[in-house]
SETORVEX-217961 format. One record per residue: x negated, y, z negated of N, C-alpha, C in turn. Coordinates in steps of 0.02 Angstrom, whole numbers, padded with zeros to 5 digits, always signed. Layout:
N
XYZXYZXYZ/...
This chain:
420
+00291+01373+00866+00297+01326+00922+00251+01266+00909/+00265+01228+00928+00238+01140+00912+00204+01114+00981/+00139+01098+00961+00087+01079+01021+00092+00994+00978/+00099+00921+01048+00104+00861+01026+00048+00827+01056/+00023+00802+01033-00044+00759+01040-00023+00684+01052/-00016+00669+01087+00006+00581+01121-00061+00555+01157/-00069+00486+01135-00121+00445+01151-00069+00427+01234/-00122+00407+01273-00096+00431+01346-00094+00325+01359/-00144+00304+01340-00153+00227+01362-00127+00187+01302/-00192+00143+01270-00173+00080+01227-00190+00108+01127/-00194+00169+01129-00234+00189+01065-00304+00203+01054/-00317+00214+01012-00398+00223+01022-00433+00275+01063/-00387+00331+01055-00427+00365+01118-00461+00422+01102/-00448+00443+01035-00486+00495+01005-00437+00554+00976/-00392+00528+00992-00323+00605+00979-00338+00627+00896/-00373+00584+00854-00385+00608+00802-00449+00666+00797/-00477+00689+00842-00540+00737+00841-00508+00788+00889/-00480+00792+00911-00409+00824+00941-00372+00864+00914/-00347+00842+00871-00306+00866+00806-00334+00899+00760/-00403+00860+00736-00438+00903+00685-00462+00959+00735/-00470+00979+00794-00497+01043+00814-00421+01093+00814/-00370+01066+00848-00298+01116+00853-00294+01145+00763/-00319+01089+00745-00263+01095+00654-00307+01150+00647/-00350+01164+00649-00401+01224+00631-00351+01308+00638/-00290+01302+00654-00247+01365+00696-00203+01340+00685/-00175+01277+00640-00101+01253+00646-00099+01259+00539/-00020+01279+00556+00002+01283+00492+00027+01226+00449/+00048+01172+00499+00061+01109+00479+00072+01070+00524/+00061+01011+00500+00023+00939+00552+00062+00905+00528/+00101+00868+00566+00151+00787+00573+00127+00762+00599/+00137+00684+00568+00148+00606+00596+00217+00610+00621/+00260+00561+00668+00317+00564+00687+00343+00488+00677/+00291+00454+00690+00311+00367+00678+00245+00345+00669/+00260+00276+00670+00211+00222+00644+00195+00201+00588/+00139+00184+00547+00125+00159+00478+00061+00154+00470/+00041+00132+00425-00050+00144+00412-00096+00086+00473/-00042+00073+00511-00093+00017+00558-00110+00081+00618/-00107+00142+00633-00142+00164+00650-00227+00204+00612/-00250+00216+00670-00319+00234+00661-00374+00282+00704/-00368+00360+00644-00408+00379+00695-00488+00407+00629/-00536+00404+00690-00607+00442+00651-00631+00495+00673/-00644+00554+00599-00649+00617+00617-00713+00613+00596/-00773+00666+00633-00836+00686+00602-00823+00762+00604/-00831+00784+00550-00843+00854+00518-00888+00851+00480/-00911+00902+00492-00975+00932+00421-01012+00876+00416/-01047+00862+00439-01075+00783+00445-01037+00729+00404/-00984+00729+00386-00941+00664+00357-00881+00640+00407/-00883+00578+00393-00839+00542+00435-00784+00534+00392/-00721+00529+00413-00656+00540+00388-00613+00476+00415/-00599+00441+00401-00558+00372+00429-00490+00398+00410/-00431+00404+00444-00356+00418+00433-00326+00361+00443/-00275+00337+00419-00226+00281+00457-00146+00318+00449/-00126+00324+00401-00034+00358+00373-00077+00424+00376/-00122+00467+00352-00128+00519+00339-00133+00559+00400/-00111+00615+00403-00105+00656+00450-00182+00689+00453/-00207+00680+00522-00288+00706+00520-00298+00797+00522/-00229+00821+00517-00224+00885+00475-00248+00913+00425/-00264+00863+00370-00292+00863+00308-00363+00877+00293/-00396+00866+00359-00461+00904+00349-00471+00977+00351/-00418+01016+00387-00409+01098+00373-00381+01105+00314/-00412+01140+00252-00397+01153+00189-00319+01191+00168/-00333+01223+00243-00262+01298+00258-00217+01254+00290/-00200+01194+00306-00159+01141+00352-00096+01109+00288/-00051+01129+00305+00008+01072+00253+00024+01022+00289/+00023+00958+00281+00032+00895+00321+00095+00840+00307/+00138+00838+00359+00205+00793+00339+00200+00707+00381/+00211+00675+00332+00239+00584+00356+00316+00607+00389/+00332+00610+00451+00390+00615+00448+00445+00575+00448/+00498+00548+00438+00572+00506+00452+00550+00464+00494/+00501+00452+00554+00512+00371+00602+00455+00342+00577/+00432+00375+00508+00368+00344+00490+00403+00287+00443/+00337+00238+00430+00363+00160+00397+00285+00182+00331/+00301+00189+00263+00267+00212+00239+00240+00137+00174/+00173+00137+00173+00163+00065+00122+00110+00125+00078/+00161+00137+00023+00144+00168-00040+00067+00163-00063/+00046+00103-00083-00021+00085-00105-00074+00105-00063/-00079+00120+00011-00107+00109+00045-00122+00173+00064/-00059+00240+00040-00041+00318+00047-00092+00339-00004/-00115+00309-00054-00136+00341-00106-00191+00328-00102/-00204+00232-00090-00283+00236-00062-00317+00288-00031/-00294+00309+00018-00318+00330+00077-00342+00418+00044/-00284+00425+00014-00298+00491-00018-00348+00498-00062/-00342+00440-00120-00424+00443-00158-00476+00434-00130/-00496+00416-00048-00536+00392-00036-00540+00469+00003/-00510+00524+00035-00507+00577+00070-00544+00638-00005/-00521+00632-00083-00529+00655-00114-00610+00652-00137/-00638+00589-00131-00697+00551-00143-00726+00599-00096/-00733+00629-00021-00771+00665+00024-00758+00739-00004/-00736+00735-00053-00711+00807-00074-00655+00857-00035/-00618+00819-00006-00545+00842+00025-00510+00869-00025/-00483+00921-00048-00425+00957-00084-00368+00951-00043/-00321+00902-00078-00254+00868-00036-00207+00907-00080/-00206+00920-00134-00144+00956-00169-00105+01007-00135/-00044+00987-00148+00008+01033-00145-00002+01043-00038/-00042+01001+00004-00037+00993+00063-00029+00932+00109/+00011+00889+00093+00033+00802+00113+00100+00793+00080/+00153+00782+00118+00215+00763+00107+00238+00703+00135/+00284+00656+00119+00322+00634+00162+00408+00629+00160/+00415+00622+00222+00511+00614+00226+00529+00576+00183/+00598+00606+00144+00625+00553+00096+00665+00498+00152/+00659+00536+00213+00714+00485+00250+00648+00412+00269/+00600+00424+00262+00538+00403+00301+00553+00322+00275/+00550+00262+00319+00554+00192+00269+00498+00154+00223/+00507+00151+00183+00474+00093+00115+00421+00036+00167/+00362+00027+00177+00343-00025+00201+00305-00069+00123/+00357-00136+00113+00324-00150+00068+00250-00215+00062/+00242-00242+00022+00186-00303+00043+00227-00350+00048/+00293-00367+00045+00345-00426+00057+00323-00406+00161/+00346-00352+00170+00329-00361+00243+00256-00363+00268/+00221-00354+00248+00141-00368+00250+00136-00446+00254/+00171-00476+00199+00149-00551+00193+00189-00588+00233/+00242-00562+00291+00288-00584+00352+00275-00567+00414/+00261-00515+00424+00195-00520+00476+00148-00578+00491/+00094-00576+00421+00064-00632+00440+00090-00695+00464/+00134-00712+00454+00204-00777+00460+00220-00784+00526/+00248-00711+00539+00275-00719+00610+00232-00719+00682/+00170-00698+00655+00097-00724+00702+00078-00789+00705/+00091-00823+00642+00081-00887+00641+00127-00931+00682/+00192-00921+00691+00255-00944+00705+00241-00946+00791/+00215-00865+00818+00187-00875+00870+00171-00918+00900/+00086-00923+00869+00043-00962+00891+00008-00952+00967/-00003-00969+01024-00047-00959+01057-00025-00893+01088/+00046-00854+01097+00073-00803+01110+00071-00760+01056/+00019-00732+01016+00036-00704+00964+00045-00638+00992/+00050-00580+00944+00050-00522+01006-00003-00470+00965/-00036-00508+00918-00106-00478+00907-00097-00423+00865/-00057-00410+00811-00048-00348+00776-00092-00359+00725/-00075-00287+00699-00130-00274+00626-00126-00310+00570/-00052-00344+00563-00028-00373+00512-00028-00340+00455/-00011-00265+00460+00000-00230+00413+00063-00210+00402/+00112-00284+00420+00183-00267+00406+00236-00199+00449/+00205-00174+00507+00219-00123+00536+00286-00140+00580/+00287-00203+00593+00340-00236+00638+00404-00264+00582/+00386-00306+00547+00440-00325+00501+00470-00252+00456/+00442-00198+00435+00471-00155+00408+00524-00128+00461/+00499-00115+00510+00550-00074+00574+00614-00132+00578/+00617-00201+00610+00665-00226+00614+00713-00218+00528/+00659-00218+00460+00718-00203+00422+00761-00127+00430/+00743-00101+00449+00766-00023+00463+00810-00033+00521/+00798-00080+00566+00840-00070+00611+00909-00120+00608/+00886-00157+00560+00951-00210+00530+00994-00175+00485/+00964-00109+00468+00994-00070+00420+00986-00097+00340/+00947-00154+00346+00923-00171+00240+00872-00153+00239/+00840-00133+00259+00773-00069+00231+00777-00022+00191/+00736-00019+00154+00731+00042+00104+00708+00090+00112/+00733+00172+00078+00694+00227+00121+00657+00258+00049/+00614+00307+00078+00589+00337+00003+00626+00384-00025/+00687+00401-00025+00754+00429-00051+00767+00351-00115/+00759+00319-00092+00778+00267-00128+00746+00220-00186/+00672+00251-00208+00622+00209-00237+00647+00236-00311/+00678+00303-00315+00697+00316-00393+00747+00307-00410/+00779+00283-00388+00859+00228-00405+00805+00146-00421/+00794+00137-00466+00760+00070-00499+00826+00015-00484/+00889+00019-00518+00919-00017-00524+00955-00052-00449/+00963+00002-00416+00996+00004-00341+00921-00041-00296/+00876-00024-00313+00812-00020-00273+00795-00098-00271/+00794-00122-00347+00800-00205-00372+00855-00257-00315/+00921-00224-00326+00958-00238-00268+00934-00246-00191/+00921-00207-00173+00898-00201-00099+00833-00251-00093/+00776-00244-00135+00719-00275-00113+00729-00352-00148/+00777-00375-00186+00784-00458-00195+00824-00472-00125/+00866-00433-00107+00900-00451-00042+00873-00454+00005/+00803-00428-00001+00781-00451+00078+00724-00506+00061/+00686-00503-00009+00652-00559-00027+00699-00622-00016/+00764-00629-00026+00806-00691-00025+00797-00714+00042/+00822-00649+00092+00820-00667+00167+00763-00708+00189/+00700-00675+00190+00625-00680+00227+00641-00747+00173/+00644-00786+00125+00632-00849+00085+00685-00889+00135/+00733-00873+00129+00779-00929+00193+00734-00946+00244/+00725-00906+00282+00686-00920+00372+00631-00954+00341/+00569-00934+00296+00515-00941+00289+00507-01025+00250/+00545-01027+00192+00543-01061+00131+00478-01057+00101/+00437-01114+00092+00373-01109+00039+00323-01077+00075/+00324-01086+00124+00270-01023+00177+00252-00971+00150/+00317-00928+00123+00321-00863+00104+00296-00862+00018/+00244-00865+00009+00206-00850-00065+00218-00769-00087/+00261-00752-00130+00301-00688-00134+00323-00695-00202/+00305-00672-00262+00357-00639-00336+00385-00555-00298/+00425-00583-00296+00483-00519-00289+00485-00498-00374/+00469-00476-00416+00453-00439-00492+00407-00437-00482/+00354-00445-00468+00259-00410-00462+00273-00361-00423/+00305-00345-00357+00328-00306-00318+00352-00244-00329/+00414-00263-00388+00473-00209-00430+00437-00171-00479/+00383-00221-00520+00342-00175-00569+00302-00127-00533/+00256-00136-00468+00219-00098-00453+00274-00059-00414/+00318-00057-00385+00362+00008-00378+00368+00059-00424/+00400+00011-00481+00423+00065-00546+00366+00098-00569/+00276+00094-00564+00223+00102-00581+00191+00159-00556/+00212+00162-00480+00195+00207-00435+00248+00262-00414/+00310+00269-00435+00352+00291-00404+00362+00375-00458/+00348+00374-00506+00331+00442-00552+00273+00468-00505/+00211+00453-00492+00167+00473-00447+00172+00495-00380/+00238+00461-00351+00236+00481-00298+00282+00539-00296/+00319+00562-00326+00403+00589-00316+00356+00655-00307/+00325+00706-00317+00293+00771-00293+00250+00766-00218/+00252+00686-00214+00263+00692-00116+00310+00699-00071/+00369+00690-00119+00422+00668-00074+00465+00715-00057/+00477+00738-00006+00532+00807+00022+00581+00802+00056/+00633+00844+00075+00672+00834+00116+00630+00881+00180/+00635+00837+00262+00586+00874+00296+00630+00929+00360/+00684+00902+00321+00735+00950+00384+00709+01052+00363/+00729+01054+00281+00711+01144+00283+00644+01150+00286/+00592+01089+00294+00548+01125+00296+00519+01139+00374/+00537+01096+00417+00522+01124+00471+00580+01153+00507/+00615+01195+00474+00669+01226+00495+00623+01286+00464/+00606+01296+00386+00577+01356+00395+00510+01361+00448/+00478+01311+00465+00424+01326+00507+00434+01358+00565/+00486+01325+00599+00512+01346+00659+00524+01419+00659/+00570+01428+00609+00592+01520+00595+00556+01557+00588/+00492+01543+00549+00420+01580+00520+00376+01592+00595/+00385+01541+00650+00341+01549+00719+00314+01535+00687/+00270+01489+00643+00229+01435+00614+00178+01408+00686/+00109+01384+00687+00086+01333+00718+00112+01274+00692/+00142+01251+00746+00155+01163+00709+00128+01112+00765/+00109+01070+00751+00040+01004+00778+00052+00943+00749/+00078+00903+00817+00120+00850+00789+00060+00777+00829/+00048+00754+00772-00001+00686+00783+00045+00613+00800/+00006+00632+00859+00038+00530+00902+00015+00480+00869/+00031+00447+00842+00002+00374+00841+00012+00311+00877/-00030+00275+00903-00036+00195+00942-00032+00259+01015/-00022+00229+01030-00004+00271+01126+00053+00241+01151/+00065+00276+01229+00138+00269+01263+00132+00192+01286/+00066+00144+01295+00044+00080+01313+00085+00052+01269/+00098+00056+01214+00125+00016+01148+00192+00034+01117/+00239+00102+01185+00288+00110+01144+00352+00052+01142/+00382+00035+01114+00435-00016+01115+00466-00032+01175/+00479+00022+01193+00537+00041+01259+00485+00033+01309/+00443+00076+01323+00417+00075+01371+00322+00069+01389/+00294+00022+01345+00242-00013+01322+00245-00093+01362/+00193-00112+01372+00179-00179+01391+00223-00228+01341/+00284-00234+01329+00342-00267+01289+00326-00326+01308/+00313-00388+01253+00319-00364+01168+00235-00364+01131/+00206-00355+01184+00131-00339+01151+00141-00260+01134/+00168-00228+01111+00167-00164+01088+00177-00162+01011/+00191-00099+00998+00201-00087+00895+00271-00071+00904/+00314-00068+00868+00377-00053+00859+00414-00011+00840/+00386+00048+00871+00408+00095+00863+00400+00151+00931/+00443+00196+00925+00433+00233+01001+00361+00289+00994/+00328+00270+01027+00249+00289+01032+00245+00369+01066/+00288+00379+01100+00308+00437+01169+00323+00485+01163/+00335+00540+01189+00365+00613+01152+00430+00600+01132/+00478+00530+01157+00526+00539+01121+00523+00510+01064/+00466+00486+01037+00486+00462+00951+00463+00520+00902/+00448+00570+00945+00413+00639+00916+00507+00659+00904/+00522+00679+00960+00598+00729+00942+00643+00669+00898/+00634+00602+00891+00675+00566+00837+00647+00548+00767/+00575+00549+00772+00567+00566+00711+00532+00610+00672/+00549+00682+00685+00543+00737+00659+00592+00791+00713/+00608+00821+00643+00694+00874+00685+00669+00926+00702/+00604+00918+00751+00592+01003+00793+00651+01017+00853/+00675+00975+00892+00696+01006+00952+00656+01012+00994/+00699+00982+01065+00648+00999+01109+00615+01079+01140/+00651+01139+01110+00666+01209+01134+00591+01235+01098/+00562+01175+01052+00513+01192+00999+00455+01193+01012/+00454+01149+01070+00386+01108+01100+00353+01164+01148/+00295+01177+01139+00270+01232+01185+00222+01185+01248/+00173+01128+01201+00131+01080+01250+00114+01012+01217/+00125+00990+01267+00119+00885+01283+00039+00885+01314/-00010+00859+01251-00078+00833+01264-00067+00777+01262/-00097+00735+01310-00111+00678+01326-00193+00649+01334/-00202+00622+01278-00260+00582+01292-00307+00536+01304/-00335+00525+01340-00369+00477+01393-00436+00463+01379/-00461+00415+01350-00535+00402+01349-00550+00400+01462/-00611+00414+01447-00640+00407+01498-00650+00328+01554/-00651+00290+01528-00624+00219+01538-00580+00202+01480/-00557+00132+01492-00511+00104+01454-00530+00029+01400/-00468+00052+01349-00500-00014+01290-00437-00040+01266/-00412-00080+01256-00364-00103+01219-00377-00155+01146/-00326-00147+01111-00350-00208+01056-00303-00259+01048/-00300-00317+01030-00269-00357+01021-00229-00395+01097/-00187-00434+01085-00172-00460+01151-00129-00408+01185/-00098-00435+01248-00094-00414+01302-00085-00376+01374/-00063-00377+01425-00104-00368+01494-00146-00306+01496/-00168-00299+01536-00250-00257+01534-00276-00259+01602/-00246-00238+01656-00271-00253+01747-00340-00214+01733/-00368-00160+01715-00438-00155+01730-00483-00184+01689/-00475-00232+01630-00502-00252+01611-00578-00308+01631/-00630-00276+01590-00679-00319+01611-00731-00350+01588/-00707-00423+01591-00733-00468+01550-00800-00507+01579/-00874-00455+01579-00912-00454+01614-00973-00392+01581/-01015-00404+01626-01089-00360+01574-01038-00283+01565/-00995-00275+01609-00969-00177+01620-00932-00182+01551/-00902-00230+01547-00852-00222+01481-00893-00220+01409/-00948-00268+01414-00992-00275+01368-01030-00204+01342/-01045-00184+01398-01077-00109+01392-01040-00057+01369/-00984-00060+01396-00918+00000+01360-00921-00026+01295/-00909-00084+01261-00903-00099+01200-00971-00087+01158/-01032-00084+01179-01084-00076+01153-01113+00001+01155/-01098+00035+01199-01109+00107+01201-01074+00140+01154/-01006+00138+01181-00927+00176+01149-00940+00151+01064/-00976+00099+01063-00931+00065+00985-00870+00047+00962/-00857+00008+01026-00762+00004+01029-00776-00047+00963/-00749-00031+00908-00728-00070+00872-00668-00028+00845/-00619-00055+00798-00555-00029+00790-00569-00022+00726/-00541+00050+00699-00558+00080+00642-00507+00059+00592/-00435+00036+00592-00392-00004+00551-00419-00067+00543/-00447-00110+00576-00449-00197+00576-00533-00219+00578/-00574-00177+00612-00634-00183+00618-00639-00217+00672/-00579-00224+00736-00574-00291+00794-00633-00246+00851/-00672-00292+00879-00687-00290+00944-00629-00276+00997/-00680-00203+01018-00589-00191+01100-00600-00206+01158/-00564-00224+01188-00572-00260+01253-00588-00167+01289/-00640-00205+01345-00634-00139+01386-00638-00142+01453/-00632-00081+01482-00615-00077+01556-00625-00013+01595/-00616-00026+01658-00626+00043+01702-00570+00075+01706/-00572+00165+01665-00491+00182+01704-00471+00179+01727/-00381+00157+01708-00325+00132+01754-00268+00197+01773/-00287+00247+01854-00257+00267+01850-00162+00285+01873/-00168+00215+01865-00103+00173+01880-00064+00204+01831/-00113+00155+01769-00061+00178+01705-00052+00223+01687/-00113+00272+01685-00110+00366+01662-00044+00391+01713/-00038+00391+01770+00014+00407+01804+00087+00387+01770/+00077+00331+01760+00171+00315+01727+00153+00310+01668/+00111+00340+01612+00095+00374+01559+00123+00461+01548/+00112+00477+01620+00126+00548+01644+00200+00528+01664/+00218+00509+01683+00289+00503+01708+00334+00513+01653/+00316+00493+01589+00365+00442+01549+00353+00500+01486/+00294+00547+01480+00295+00583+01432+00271+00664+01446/+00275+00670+01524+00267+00728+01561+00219+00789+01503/+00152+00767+01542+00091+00802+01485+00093+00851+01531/+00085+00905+01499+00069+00987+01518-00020+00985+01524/-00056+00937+01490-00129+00939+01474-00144+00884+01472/-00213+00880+01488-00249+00796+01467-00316+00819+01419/-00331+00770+01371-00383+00777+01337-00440+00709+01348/-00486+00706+01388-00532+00650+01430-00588+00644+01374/-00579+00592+01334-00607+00580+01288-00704+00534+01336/-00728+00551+01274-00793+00503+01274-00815+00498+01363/-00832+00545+01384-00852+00562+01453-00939+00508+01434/-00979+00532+01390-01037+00524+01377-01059+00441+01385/-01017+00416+01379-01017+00358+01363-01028+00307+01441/-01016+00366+01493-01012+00331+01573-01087+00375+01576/-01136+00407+01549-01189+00430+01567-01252+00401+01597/-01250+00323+01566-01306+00295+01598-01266+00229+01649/-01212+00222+01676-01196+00191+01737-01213+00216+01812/-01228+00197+01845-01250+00192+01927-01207+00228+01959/-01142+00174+01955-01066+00185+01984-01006+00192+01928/-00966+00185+01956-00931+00209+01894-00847+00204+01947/-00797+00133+01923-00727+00132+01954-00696+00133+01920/-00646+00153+01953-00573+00193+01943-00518+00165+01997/-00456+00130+01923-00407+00087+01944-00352+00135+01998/-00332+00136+02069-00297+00181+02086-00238+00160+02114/-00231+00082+02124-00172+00055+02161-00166-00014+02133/-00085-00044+02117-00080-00087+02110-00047-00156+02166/-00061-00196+02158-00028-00261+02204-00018-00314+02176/+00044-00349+02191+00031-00436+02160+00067-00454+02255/+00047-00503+02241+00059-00570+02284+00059-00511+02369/+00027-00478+02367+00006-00426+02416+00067-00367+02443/+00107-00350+02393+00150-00315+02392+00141-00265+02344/+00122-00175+02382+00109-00136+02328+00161-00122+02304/+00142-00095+02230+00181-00084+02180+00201-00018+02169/+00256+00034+02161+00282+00093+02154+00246+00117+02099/+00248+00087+02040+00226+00106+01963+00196+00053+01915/+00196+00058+01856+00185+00016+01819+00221-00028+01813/+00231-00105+01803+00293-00151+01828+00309-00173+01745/+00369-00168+01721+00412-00202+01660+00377-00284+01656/+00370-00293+01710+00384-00386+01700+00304-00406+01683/+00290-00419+01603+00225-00463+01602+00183-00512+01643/+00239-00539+01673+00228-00593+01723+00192-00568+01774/+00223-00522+01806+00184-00474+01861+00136-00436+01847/+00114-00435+01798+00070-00394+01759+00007-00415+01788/+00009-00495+01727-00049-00553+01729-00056-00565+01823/-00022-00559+01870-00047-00569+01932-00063-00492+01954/-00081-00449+01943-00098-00382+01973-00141-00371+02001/-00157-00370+02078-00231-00350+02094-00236-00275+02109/-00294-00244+02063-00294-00196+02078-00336-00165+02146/-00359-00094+02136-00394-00098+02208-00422-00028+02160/-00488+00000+02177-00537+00017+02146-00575+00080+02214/-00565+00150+02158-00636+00195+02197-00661+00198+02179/-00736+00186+02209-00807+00177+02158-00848+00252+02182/-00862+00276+02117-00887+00357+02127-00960+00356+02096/-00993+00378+02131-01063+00367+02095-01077+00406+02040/-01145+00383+01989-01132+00394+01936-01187+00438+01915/-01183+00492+01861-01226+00545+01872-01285+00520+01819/-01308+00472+01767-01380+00465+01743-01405+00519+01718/-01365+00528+01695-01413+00613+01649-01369+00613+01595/-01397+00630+01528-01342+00660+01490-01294+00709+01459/-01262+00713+01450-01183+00740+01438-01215+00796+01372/-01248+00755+01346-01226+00758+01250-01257+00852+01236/-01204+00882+01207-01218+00944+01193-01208+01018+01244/-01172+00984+01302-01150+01005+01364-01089+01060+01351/-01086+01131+01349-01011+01163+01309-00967+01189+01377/-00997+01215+01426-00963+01225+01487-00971+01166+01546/-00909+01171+01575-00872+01121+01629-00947+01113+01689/-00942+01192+01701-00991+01224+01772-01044+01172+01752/-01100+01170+01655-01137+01132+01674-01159+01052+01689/-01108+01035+01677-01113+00965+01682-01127+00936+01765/-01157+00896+01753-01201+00841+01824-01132+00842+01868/-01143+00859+01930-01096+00844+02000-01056+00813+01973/-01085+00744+01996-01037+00678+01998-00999+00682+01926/-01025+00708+01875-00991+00707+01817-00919+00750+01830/-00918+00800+01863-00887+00866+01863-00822+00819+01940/-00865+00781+01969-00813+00754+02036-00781+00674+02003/-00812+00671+01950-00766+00605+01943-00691+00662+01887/-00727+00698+01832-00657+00748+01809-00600+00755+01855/-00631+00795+01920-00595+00804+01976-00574+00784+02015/-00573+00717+02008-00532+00638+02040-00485+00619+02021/-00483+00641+01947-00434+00604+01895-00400+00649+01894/-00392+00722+01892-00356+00782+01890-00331+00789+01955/-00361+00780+02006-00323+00780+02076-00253+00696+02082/-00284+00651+02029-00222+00586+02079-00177+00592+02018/-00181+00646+01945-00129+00642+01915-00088+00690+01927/-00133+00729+01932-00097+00802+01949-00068+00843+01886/-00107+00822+01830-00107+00856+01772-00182+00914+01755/-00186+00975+01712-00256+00978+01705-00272+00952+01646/-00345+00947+01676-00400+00917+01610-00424+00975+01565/-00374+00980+01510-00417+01055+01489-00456+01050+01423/-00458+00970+01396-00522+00963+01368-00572+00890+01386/-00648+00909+01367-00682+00840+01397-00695+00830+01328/-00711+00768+01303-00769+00758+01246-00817+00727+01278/-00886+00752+01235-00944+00710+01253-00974+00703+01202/-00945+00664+01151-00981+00633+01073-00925+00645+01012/-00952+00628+00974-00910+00616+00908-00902+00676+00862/-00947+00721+00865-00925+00770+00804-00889+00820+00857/-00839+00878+00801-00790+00902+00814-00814+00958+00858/-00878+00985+00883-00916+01032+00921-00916+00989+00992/-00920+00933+00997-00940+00917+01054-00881+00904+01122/-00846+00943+01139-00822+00953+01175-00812+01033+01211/-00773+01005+01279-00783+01065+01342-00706+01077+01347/-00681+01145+01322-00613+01166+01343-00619+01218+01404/-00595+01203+01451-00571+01237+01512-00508+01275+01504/
């Protein structure tokens, strides 16, 4: 049975220390979508572990780990990551796969990205520019390449001058691109890669049959899914439990539990809307405590007081069985401490989270302020001991979602959290 780990807000929320505690009991760990512009950081054994494509599975030695089919995969960047996992003394052999169906992200879309931010301009929508957006629209135009397709050289030449031709039309001299520097380092890397590459249908068909643990890793959050993300400041791909059942063939009959996780306040990166956001000493302090910096880009994150607006039609939209309340520790030395609970524009409340950006940018929220407990968290293993107010703000957020909280974190290494 398959337990799914979904980032509940904007990313960043910790689902990667999450994972490395489940994977500890799981037989194999999926990605389902996205591309190396996600980012999560693990501390084990006193080493820190940076993941982006890699499944944070890979720190359990006994863990086999799959890229699956809605993943957008940039080769160079798969292997980096792996010599650099091998460098901490990670033994990856014969445990990291990916879908042959999975798509090609190449540096032709890396270097169009940057383009189409530029093209922007004051509306950019703030991505990683790690080509994560231009690979998906080629996939969804249907001229994308998949990794079924990198050992056909001759066929492969075909496909990637055809879309170098394209991106050169729209772009012209903008686009600084040898389409043959490209083809050689394919043909260079592609003997190396082929003992990654699988078909992922029998293998999680045998998992399924075996009653296997299977532990399927979210990337970006439901804030950023295509469909139903702050559109078009989101990533492009479905972020939600449904890009879990489209890209990887468990079934929904497979799924035993939907974790959802929630930092303790809120952070977003890159542009846009953000109603609890606060651009003020509170925001300053979340960013200076937390260390909101972003582990793909190195960006400063905007931050804020939880919005439990959004966790609610977060819950709506990907119906969590569990919540995982990241970085509790981090509200330890505040007074007070608010929490987003209702929305309004132009003094008309709002049912849910509203589609329209427009209505977004006018949102007034409205705020319970819970006092704040001044003691610290850090090293805290049961619920019972933690400070009152610590234990009544948990029980604020679990009463207006109406989900349980059945894990807290309070710090960074993989011990420091409270399962209920």
């Amino acid at each position: 049975m398959a337990t799914v780990v979904l980032g509940a807000a904007w990313g960043d929320e910790g689902k990667g220390k999450l994972v490395d505690i489940l994977s500890s009991s799981a037989q194999l760990c999926a990605r389902a979508q996205g591309g190396h512009n996600a980012g999560h950081t693990i501390l084990a054994n006193g080493i820190t572990y940076d993941f982006h494509i890699l499944p944070s599975g890979l720190v359990n030695p006994s863990c086999v780990n799959l890229v699956g089919s809605g993943c957008v995969v940039h080769v160079p960047s798969f292997f980096k990551e792996l010599e650099a996992l091998e460098k901490h003394g990670l033994d990856t052999k014969d445990r990291i796969y990916i879908s042959d169906r999975a798509h090609v992200l190449f540096d032709l879309h890396q270097l169009v990205d940057g383009l189409e931010e530029v093209e922007l301009g004051q509306g950019l929508i703030g991505t990683t520019k790690k080509g994560i957006g231009p690979s998906y629209s080629t996939k969804m135009t249907r001229s994308g390449v998949r990794m079924a397709d990198l050992f056909n050289h001759e066929s492969l030449e075909t496909k990637l001058r055809r879309l170098a031709n394209g991106f050169k039309k729209r772009y012209g001299d903008l686009l600084q691109y040898d389409v043959d520097e490209e083809l050689a380092r394919v043909k260079d890397y592609s003997e190396k890669l082929k003992p990654y590459i699988i078909d992922q249908i029998p293998l999680l068909k045998s998992a399924k049959e075996s009653k296997a643990n299977i532990l399927i890793e979210g990337a970006n959050a439901l804030m950023l899914d295509i469909d139903y993300g702050t559109y078009p400041f989101v990533t492009s791909s479905n972020t939600g439990l449904g890009g879990v059942l489209t890209g990887l063939t468990l079934g929904w009959r497979s799924i035993k539990e939907v974790i959802g996780v929630v930092k303790a306040y809120t952070t977003r990166v890159g542009s846009g809307p953000f109603p609890t956001e606060q651009l003020n000493e509170i925001g300053e302090k979340l960013q200076i405590v937390g260390k909101e910096y972003g582990v793909t880009t190195g960006r400063k994150r905007r931050c804020g007081w939880l919005d439990l607006v959004q966790l609610r039609y977060s819950h709506d939209v990907n119906d969590y069985t569990a919540l995982n309340l990241t970085k509790l520790d981090i509200l330890d030395e505040f007074t007070e401490i608010k929490i987003g609970v209702e929305y309004s524009v132009d003094g008309e409340l709002l049912e849910s989270f509203p589609a329209d950006i427009d209505s977004l940018a006018r949102v007034q929220v409205r705020y319970e302020t819970l006092p704040g407990w001044q003691e610290s968290t850090t090293g805290i293993k049961d619920f019972s001991d933690l400070p009152s107010n610590a234990r009544r703000y948990v029980d604020f957020i679990e009463d207006f979602i109406g989900v349980h909280i059945k894990y807290i974190g309070i710090g960074p290494s993989r011990d420091a959290q409270i399962i209920r």
